[in-house]
C-alpha positions as CSV (number, residue, x, y, z in Angstrom):
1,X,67.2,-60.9,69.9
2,X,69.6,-60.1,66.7
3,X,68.6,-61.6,63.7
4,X,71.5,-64.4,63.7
5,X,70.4,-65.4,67.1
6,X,66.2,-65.9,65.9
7,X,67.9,-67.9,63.0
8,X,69.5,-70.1,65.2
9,X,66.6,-70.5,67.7
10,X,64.3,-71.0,64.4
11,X,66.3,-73.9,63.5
12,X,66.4,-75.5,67.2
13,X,62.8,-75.1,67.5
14,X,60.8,-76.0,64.3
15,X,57.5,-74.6,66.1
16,X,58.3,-71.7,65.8
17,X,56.3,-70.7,63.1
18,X,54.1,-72.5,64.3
19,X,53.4,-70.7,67.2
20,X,53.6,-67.4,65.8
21,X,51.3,-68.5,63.3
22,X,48.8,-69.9,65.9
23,X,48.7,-66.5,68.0
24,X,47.8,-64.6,65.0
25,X,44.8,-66.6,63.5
26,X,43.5,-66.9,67.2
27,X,43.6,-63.0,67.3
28,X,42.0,-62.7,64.1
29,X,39.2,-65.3,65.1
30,X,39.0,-64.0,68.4
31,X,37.9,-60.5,66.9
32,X,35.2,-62.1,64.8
33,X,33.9,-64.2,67.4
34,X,34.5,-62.7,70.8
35,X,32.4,-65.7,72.1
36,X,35.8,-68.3,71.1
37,X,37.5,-68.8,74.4
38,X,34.0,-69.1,76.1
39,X,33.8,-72.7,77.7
40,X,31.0,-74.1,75.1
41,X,32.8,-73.1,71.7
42,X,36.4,-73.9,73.2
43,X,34.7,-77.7,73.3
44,X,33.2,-77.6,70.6
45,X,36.1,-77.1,68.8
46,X,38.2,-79.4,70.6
47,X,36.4,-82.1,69.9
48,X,35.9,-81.2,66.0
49,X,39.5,-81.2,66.1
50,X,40.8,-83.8,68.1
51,X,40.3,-87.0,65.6
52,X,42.4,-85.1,63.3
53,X,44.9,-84.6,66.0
54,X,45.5,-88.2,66.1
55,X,45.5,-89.0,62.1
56,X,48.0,-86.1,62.1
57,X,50.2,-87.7,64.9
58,X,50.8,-91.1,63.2
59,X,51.5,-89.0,59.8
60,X,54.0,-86.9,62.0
61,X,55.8,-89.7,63.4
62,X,56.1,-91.0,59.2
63,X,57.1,-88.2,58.1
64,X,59.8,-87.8,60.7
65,X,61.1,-90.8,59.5
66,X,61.1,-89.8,56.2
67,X,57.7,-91.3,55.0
68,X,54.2,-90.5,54.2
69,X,50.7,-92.3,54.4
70,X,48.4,-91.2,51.8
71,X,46.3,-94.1,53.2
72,X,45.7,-92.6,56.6
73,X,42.1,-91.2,55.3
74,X,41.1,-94.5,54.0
75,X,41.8,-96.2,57.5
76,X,40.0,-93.7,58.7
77,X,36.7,-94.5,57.1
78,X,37.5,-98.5,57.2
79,X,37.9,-98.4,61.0
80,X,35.1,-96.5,61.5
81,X,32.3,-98.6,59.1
82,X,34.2,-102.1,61.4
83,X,32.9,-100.0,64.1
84,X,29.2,-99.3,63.4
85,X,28.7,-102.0,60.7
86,X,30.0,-104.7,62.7
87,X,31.2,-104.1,66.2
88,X,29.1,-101.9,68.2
89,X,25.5,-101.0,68.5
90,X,23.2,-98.5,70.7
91,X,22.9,-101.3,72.8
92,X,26.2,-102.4,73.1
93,X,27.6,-102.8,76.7
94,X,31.2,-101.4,78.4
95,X,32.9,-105.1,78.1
96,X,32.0,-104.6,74.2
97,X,32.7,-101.4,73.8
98,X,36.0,-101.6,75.1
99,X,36.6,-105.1,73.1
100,X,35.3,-103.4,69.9
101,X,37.6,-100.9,70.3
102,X,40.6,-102.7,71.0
103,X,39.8,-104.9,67.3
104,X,39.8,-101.6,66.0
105,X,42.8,-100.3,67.4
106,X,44.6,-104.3,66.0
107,X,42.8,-103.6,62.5
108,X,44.6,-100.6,62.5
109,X,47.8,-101.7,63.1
110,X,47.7,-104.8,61.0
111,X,46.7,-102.4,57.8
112,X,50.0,-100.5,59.2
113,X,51.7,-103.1,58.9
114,X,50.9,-103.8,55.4
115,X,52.2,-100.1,54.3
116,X,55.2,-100.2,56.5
117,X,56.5,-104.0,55.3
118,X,55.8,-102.9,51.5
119,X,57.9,-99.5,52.4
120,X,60.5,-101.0,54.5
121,X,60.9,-104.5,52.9
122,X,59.6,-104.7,49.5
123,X,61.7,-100.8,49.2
124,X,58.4,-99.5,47.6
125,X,58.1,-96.1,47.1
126,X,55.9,-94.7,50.0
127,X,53.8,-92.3,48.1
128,X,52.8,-95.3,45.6
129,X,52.5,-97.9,47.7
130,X,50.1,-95.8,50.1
131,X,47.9,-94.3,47.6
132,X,47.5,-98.2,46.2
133,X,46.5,-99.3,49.2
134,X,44.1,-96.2,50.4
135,X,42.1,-98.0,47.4
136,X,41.7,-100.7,49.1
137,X,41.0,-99.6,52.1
138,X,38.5,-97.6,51.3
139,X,37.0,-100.7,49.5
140,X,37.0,-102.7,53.1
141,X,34.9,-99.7,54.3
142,X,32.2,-99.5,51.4
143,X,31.6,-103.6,51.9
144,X,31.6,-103.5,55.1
145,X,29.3,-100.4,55.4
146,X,27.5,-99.6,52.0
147,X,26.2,-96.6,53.3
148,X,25.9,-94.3,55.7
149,X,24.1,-95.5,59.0
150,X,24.2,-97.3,62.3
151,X,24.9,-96.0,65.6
152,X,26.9,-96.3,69.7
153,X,26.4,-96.0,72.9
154,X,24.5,-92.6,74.1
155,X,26.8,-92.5,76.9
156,X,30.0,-92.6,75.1
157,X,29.2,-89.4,73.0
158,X,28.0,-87.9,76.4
159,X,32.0,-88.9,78.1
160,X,33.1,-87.3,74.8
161,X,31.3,-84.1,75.3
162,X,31.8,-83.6,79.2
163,X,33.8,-81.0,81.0
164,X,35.0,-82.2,84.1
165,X,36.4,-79.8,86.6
166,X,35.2,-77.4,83.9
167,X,38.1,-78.4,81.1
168,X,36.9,-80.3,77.9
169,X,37.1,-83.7,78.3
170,X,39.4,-83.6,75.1
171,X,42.0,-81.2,76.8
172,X,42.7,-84.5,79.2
173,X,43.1,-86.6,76.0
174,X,45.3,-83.4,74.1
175,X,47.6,-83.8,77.4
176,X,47.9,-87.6,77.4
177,X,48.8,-87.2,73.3
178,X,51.8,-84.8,74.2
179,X,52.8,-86.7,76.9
180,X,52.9,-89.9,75.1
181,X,55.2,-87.8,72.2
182,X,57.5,-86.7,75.1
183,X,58.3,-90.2,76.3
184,X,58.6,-91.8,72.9
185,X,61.6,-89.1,71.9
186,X,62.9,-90.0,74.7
187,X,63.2,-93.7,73.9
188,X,66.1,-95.0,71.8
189,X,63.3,-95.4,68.8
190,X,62.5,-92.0,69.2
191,X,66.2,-91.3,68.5
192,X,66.3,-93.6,66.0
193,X,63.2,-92.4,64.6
194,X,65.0,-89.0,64.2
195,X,68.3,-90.7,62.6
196,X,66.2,-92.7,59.9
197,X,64.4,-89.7,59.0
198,X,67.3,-87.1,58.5
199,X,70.5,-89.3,57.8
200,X,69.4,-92.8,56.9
201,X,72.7,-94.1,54.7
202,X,74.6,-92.6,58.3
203,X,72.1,-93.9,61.0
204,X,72.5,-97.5,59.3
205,X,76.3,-97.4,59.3
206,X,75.8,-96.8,62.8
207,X,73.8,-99.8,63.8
208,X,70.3,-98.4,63.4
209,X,67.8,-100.8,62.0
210,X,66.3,-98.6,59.4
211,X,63.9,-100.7,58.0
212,X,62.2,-102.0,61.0
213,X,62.2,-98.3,62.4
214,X,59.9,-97.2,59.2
215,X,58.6,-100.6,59.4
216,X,57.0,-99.4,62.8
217,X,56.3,-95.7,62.0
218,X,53.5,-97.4,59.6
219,X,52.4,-99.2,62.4
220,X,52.0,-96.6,64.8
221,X,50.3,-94.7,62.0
222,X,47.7,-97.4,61.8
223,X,47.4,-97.2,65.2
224,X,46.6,-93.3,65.7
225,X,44.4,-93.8,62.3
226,X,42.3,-96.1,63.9
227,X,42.3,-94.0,67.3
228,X,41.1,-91.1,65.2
229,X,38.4,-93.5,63.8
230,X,37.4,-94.4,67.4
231,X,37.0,-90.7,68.4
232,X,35.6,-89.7,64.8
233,X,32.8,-92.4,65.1
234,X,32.0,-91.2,68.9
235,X,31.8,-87.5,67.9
236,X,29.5,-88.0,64.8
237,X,27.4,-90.7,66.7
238,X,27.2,-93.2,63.5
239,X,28.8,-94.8,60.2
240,X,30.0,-93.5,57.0
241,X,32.4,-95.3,54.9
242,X,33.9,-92.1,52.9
243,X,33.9,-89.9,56.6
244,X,38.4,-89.9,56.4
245,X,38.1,-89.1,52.2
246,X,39.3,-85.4,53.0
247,X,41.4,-86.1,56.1
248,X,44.7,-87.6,54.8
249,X,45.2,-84.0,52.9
250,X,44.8,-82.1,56.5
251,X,47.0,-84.4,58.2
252,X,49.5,-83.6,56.0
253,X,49.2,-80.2,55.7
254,X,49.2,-79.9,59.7
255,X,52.3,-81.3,59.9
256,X,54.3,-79.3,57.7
257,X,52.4,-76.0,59.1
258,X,53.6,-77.7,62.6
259,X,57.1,-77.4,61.4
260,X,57.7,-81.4,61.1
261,X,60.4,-81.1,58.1
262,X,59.0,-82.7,54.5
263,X,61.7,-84.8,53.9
264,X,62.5,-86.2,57.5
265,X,64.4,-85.9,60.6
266,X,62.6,-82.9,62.1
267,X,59.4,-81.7,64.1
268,X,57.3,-83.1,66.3
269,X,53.5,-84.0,67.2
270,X,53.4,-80.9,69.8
271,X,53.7,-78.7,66.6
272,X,51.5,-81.0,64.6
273,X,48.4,-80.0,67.6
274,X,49.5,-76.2,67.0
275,X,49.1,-77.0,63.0
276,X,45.7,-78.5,63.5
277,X,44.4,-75.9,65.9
278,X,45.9,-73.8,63.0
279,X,44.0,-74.9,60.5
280,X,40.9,-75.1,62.2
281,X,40.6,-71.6,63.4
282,X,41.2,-70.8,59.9
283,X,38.5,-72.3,58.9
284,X,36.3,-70.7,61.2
285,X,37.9,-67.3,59.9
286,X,36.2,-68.0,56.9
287,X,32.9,-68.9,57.9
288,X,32.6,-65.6,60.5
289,X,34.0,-63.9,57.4
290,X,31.8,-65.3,55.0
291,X,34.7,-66.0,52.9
292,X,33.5,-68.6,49.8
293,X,34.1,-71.9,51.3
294,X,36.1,-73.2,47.7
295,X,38.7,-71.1,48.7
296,X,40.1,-73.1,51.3
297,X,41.9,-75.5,48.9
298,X,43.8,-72.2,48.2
299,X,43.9,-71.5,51.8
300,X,45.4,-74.8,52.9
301,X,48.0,-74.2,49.9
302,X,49.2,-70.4,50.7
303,X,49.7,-72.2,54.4
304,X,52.0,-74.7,53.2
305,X,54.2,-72.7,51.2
306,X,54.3,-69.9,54.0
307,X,55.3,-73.4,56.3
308,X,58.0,-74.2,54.0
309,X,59.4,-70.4,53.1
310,X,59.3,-69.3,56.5
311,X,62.7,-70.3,57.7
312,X,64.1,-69.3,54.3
313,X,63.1,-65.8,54.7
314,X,64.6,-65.4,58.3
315,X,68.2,-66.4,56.4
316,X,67.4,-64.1,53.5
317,X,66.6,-61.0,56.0
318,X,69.5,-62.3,57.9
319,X,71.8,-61.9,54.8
320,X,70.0,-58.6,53.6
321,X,71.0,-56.8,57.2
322,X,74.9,-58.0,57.4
Protein backbone atom coordinates (compact mmCIF):
# COMPACT_ATOMS: atom_id res chain seq x y z
CA UNK A 1 0.00 0.00 0.00
CA UNK A 2 1.73 3.38 -1.46
CA UNK A 3 1.69 6.10 0.73
CA UNK A 4 -1.20 8.07 -1.12
CA UNK A 5 -3.30 5.10 -0.82
CA UNK A 6 -2.77 4.70 3.46
CA UNK A 7 -3.59 8.51 3.32
CA UNK A 8 -6.74 7.95 1.84
CA UNK A 9 -7.66 4.87 3.87
CA UNK A 10 -6.46 7.00 7.07
CA UNK A 11 -9.01 9.53 6.32
CA UNK A 12 -11.93 6.89 5.58
CA UNK A 13 -11.21 5.08 8.67
CA UNK A 14 -10.46 7.46 11.72
CA UNK A 15 -9.43 4.18 13.83
CA UNK A 16 -6.80 3.73 12.31
CA UNK A 17 -4.50 5.07 14.66
CA UNK A 18 -6.35 3.73 16.87
CA UNK A 19 -5.79 0.36 16.18
CA UNK A 20 -2.26 0.58 15.44
CA UNK A 21 -1.95 2.24 18.58
CA UNK A 22 -3.86 -0.53 20.52
CA UNK A 23 -1.66 -3.39 19.05
CA UNK A 24 1.43 -1.81 20.22
CA UNK A 25 0.69 -0.99 23.95
CA UNK A 26 -0.92 -4.58 24.13
CA UNK A 27 2.57 -5.93 23.02
CA UNK A 28 4.32 -3.82 25.34
CA UNK A 29 1.95 -4.88 28.26
CA UNK A 30 1.82 -8.27 27.15
CA UNK A 31 5.74 -8.52 27.59
CA UNK A 32 5.52 -7.24 31.16
CA UNK A 33 2.78 -9.29 32.19
CA UNK A 34 2.67 -12.42 30.20
CA UNK A 35 -0.31 -13.36 32.59
CA UNK A 36 -2.66 -10.37 30.47
CA UNK A 37 -4.69 -12.42 28.11
CA UNK A 38 -5.20 -15.17 30.92
CA UNK A 39 -9.09 -15.42 31.57
CA UNK A 40 -8.82 -13.72 35.35
CA UNK A 41 -6.81 -10.46 34.38
CA UNK A 42 -8.72 -10.11 30.90
CA UNK A 43 -11.93 -9.58 33.46
CA UNK A 44 -10.57 -7.86 35.59
CA UNK A 45 -9.74 -5.35 33.29
CA UNK A 46 -12.86 -5.38 31.44
CA UNK A 47 -14.71 -4.60 34.09
CA UNK A 48 -12.28 -1.72 35.43
CA UNK A 49 -12.80 -0.43 32.09
CA UNK A 50 -16.20 -0.76 31.02
CA UNK A 51 -18.00 2.20 33.13
CA UNK A 52 -15.67 4.39 31.36
CA UNK A 53 -16.60 2.86 28.09
CA UNK A 54 -19.97 4.10 28.54
CA UNK A 55 -19.10 7.88 29.87
CA UNK A 56 -16.86 7.91 26.84
CA UNK A 57 -19.74 6.85 24.44
CA UNK A 58 -22.14 9.63 25.32
CA UNK A 59 -19.05 12.09 25.11
CA UNK A 60 -18.36 10.49 21.59
CA UNK A 61 -21.72 10.91 20.32
CA UNK A 62 -21.20 15.05 21.56
CA UNK A 63 -18.34 15.49 20.19
CA UNK A 64 -19.45 14.09 16.86
CA UNK A 65 -21.84 16.56 16.89
CA UNK A 66 -19.62 19.11 17.58
CA UNK A 67 -19.99 19.36 21.42
CA UNK A 68 -18.47 18.48 24.67
CA UNK A 69 -19.65 17.63 28.26
CA UNK A 70 -17.33 18.64 30.82
CA UNK A 71 -20.17 17.55 33.19
CA UNK A 72 -20.13 13.92 32.29
CA UNK A 73 -17.89 13.21 35.63
CA UNK A 74 -20.18 15.09 37.80
CA UNK A 75 -23.23 12.89 36.67
CA UNK A 76 -21.15 10.32 37.26
CA UNK A 77 -20.80 10.77 41.00
CA UNK A 78 -24.52 12.33 41.26
CA UNK A 79 -26.08 9.13 39.83
CA UNK A 80 -24.20 6.98 41.68
CA UNK A 81 -24.63 8.68 45.51
CA UNK A 82 -29.06 8.67 44.06
CA UNK A 83 -28.05 5.08 43.87
CA UNK A 84 -26.58 4.07 47.30
CA UNK A 85 -27.90 7.15 49.28
CA UNK A 86 -31.34 6.76 48.26
CA UNK A 87 -32.41 3.96 45.97
CA UNK A 88 -30.85 0.77 46.68
CA UNK A 89 -29.70 -1.13 49.69
CA UNK A 90 -27.99 -4.71 50.43
CA UNK A 91 -31.38 -5.74 50.88
CA UNK A 92 -32.90 -4.47 48.07
CA UNK A 93 -34.99 -6.92 45.88
CA UNK A 94 -34.87 -7.50 41.70
CA UNK A 95 -38.34 -5.35 41.22
CA UNK A 96 -36.16 -2.49 43.02
CA UNK A 97 -33.17 -2.88 41.61
CA UNK A 98 -34.42 -2.71 38.34
CA UNK A 99 -36.83 0.35 39.27
CA UNK A 100 -33.84 2.11 40.94
CA UNK A 101 -32.06 1.77 38.04
CA UNK A 102 -34.39 2.91 35.59
CA UNK A 103 -34.75 6.49 37.99
CA UNK A 104 -31.25 6.58 37.52
CA UNK A 105 -31.09 6.08 33.94
CA UNK A 106 -34.38 9.24 33.82
CA UNK A 107 -32.11 11.37 36.28
CA UNK A 108 -29.60 11.02 33.82
CA UNK A 109 -31.30 12.11 31.00
CA UNK A 110 -33.22 14.90 32.53
CA UNK A 111 -29.63 16.52 33.77
CA UNK A 112 -28.91 15.91 29.84
CA UNK A 113 -31.42 17.70 29.07
CA UNK A 114 -30.52 20.61 31.04
CA UNK A 115 -26.89 20.79 29.10
CA UNK A 116 -28.32 20.11 25.76
CA UNK A 117 -31.38 22.91 25.92
CA UNK A 118 -28.86 25.54 27.36
CA UNK A 119 -26.41 24.47 24.32
CA UNK A 120 -28.95 24.10 21.66
CA UNK A 121 -31.58 26.74 22.79
CA UNK A 122 -30.14 29.28 24.95
CA UNK A 123 -26.75 29.06 22.12
CA UNK A 124 -24.50 28.80 25.23
CA UNK A 125 -21.21 27.95 24.70
CA UNK A 126 -20.83 24.17 25.49
CA UNK A 127 -17.53 24.24 27.27
CA UNK A 128 -19.13 26.98 29.78
CA UNK A 129 -22.22 25.95 30.20
CA UNK A 130 -20.98 22.27 31.07
CA UNK A 131 -18.28 23.14 33.41
CA UNK A 132 -21.20 25.43 35.20
CA UNK A 133 -23.32 22.82 35.63
CA UNK A 134 -20.64 19.89 36.53
CA UNK A 135 -20.74 22.27 39.78
CA UNK A 136 -23.87 21.65 40.39
CA UNK A 137 -23.96 18.41 39.88
CA UNK A 138 -21.45 17.46 41.86
CA UNK A 139 -23.29 19.49 44.59
CA UNK A 140 -26.58 16.98 44.12
CA UNK A 141 -24.11 14.19 44.85
CA UNK A 142 -22.34 15.61 48.09
CA UNK A 143 -26.20 16.33 49.65
CA UNK A 144 -27.33 13.53 48.65
CA UNK A 145 -24.41 11.44 49.82
CA UNK A 146 -21.99 13.45 52.26
CA UNK A 147 -19.67 10.78 52.26
CA UNK A 148 -18.46 7.80 51.22
CA UNK A 149 -20.71 4.75 52.19
CA UNK A 150 -23.63 2.46 51.65
CA UNK A 151 -23.92 -0.54 49.73
CA UNK A 152 -26.13 -3.22 46.74
CA UNK A 153 -27.12 -6.28 46.18
CA UNK A 154 -24.21 -9.13 46.62
CA UNK A 155 -25.64 -10.78 43.64
CA UNK A 156 -25.41 -8.00 41.31
CA UNK A 157 -21.52 -7.52 41.80
CA UNK A 158 -21.45 -11.38 41.48
CA UNK A 159 -23.62 -11.06 37.56
CA UNK A 160 -20.94 -8.33 37.05
CA UNK A 161 -18.01 -10.47 37.77
CA UNK A 162 -19.18 -13.82 36.04
CA UNK A 163 -17.89 -15.49 32.90
CA UNK A 164 -20.42 -17.32 31.25
CA UNK A 165 -19.42 -19.75 28.61
CA UNK A 166 -16.02 -18.70 29.75
CA UNK A 167 -16.23 -14.87 28.24
CA UNK A 168 -16.41 -11.90 30.79
CA UNK A 169 -19.69 -11.08 31.46
CA UNK A 170 -18.68 -7.42 30.18
CA UNK A 171 -17.56 -8.72 26.65
CA UNK A 172 -21.58 -9.46 26.26
CA UNK A 173 -22.21 -5.83 27.44
CA UNK A 174 -18.93 -4.43 25.11
CA UNK A 175 -20.88 -6.26 22.09
CA UNK A 176 -24.36 -4.92 22.89
CA UNK A 177 -22.54 -1.20 23.16
CA UNK A 178 -21.11 -1.59 19.45
CA UNK A 179 -24.07 -2.94 18.23
CA UNK A 180 -26.23 -0.28 19.59
CA UNK A 181 -23.47 2.35 17.76
CA UNK A 182 -23.98 0.42 14.51
CA UNK A 183 -27.79 0.82 14.33
CA UNK A 184 -27.87 4.43 15.53
CA UNK A 185 -25.50 5.45 12.34
CA UNK A 186 -27.58 3.83 10.58
CA UNK A 187 -30.60 5.85 11.58
CA UNK A 188 -31.40 9.18 9.85
CA UNK A 189 -30.14 10.88 13.42
CA UNK A 190 -27.06 9.16 13.08
CA UNK A 191 -26.72 10.91 9.67
CA UNK A 192 -27.81 13.90 10.97
CA UNK A 193 -25.65 13.47 13.94
CA UNK A 194 -22.69 13.37 11.41
CA UNK A 195 -24.01 16.58 9.37
CA UNK A 196 -24.49 18.80 12.67
CA UNK A 197 -21.16 17.92 13.71
CA UNK A 198 -19.01 18.59 10.47
CA UNK A 199 -21.21 21.06 8.33
CA UNK A 200 -23.83 22.68 10.61
CA UNK A 201 -24.55 26.17 8.49
CA UNK A 202 -24.97 23.27 5.40
CA UNK A 203 -26.81 20.43 7.23
CA UNK A 204 -29.45 23.21 8.36
CA UNK A 205 -29.89 24.62 4.84
CA UNK A 206 -30.75 21.19 4.11
CA UNK A 207 -33.51 20.64 6.46
CA UNK A 208 -31.64 19.21 9.43
CA UNK A 209 -32.89 20.24 12.79
CA UNK A 210 -29.60 21.17 14.23
CA UNK A 211 -30.58 22.21 17.41
CA UNK A 212 -32.73 19.46 18.48
CA UNK A 213 -29.97 17.00 17.11
CA UNK A 214 -27.41 18.53 19.80
CA UNK A 215 -30.33 18.93 21.92
CA UNK A 216 -30.39 15.10 22.00
CA UNK A 217 -26.61 14.25 21.87
CA UNK A 218 -26.82 15.89 25.61
CA UNK A 219 -29.43 13.65 26.33
CA UNK A 220 -27.94 10.47 25.28
CA UNK A 221 -24.83 11.70 27.08
CA UNK A 222 -26.91 11.74 30.34
CA UNK A 223 -28.02 8.61 29.53
CA UNK A 224 -24.58 6.59 29.00
CA UNK A 225 -23.33 8.90 32.19
CA UNK A 226 -25.76 7.43 34.29
CA UNK A 227 -25.33 3.83 32.72
CA UNK A 228 -21.60 4.27 33.65
CA UNK A 229 -22.83 5.27 37.17
CA UNK A 230 -24.92 2.05 37.30
CA UNK A 231 -22.02 -0.16 36.36
CA UNK A 232 -19.39 2.02 38.39
CA UNK A 233 -21.59 1.72 41.62
CA UNK A 234 -21.92 -2.31 40.88
CA UNK A 235 -18.18 -2.77 40.34
CA UNK A 236 -17.02 -0.79 43.47
CA UNK A 237 -19.90 -2.31 45.61
CA UNK A 238 -20.84 1.24 47.44
CA UNK A 239 -21.19 5.21 47.32
CA UNK A 240 -18.82 8.00 46.88
CA UNK A 241 -19.97 11.27 45.75
CA UNK A 242 -16.51 12.55 44.12
CA UNK A 243 -16.00 8.60 42.41
CA UNK A 244 -16.64 10.44 38.34
CA UNK A 245 -14.17 13.72 39.60
CA UNK A 246 -11.26 12.22 37.25
CA UNK A 247 -13.48 10.59 34.58
CA UNK A 248 -14.76 13.47 32.41
CA UNK A 249 -10.86 14.07 31.51
CA UNK A 250 -10.45 10.20 30.31
CA UNK A 251 -13.59 10.35 28.46
CA UNK A 252 -12.27 12.86 26.52
CA UNK A 253 -9.13 11.87 26.00
CA UNK A 254 -10.46 8.30 24.75
CA UNK A 255 -12.20 9.78 22.19
CA UNK A 256 -9.82 11.83 20.48
CA UNK A 257 -7.13 8.81 20.89
CA UNK A 258 -10.21 6.78 19.20
CA UNK A 259 -9.95 9.04 16.25
CA UNK A 260 -13.51 10.86 16.92
CA UNK A 261 -12.48 14.32 15.24
CA UNK A 262 -12.27 17.52 18.01
CA UNK A 263 -14.31 19.67 16.27
CA UNK A 264 -17.13 17.38 14.93
CA UNK A 265 -18.36 15.23 12.11
CA UNK A 266 -15.98 12.27 12.57
CA UNK A 267 -15.35 8.93 14.60
CA UNK A 268 -17.14 6.79 16.23
CA UNK A 269 -17.79 4.80 19.70
CA UNK A 270 -16.02 1.52 18.16
CA UNK A 271 -12.76 3.69 18.25
CA UNK A 272 -13.77 5.31 21.49
CA UNK A 273 -13.60 1.22 23.11
CA UNK A 274 -10.15 0.92 21.28
CA UNK A 275 -9.11 4.50 23.08
CA UNK A 276 -10.21 3.25 26.45
CA UNK A 277 -8.67 -0.16 26.22
CA UNK A 278 -5.83 2.22 25.04
CA UNK A 279 -5.51 4.07 27.92
CA UNK A 280 -5.95 1.52 30.31
CA UNK A 281 -3.18 -0.84 29.22
CA UNK A 282 -1.14 2.12 29.50
CA UNK A 283 -1.72 2.52 32.69
CA UNK A 284 -0.88 -0.89 33.55
CA UNK A 285 2.46 -0.24 31.51
CA UNK A 286 3.29 1.93 34.17
CA UNK A 287 2.60 0.20 37.10
CA UNK A 288 4.53 -3.28 35.73
CA UNK A 289 7.14 -0.68 34.93
CA UNK A 290 7.13 1.13 37.98
CA UNK A 291 6.89 4.20 36.15
CA UNK A 292 6.03 7.29 38.82
CA UNK A 293 2.32 7.32 38.75
CA UNK A 294 2.32 11.61 38.42
CA UNK A 295 3.44 11.00 35.12
CA UNK A 296 0.43 9.98 33.68
CA UNK A 297 -1.03 13.48 33.33
CA UNK A 298 1.99 13.71 30.91
CA UNK A 299 1.15 10.44 29.52
CA UNK A 300 -2.54 11.15 28.78
CA UNK A 301 -1.08 14.55 27.06
CA UNK A 302 1.80 13.04 24.70
CA UNK A 303 -1.40 10.58 23.70
CA UNK A 304 -3.54 13.30 22.60
CA UNK A 305 -1.17 15.20 20.67
CA UNK A 306 0.23 11.93 18.94
CA UNK A 307 -3.99 11.44 18.36
CA UNK A 308 -4.27 14.69 16.77
CA UNK A 309 -0.58 14.75 14.69
CA UNK A 310 -1.00 11.36 13.49
CA UNK A 311 -2.83 11.95 10.27
CA UNK A 312 -0.79 15.17 9.70
CA UNK A 313 2.35 13.23 9.55
CA UNK A 314 1.01 10.57 7.04
CA UNK A 315 0.41 13.82 4.57
CA UNK A 316 3.77 15.34 5.50
CA UNK A 317 5.64 11.81 4.65
CA UNK A 318 3.32 11.69 1.75
CA UNK A 319 4.63 15.07 0.49
CA UNK A 320 8.35 14.41 1.57
CA UNK A 321 8.38 11.06 -0.92
CA UNK A 322 6.59 12.74 -4.23
Amino acid sequence: MNLLRLQRYANRNSYLFALLLLVVVLAINYSLQPSLFELRVLNGNLRNWFPLMLLAAGQTIVIIGGGIDLSAGAMVSMVNALLVGSLLTAESTPDEVLLGALIACGAGMLVGAINGFCVAYLRLQPIVTTYATSFIYAGVALYVLPRPGGAIPADLARTYRSTPLDIPFVVYLIVLLILFWLALRATRFGQYLFATGGQPNAAYASGVPVNFVRFLTYVLSGLFAALAAIALTISVSTGNPRIGDKMTLDSIVAVVVGGTRPNGGQGGIIGTVMGIVILGTIRNIISFANVPTWSQTLVDALIIIAALTGPGLIRLIRRRFQ
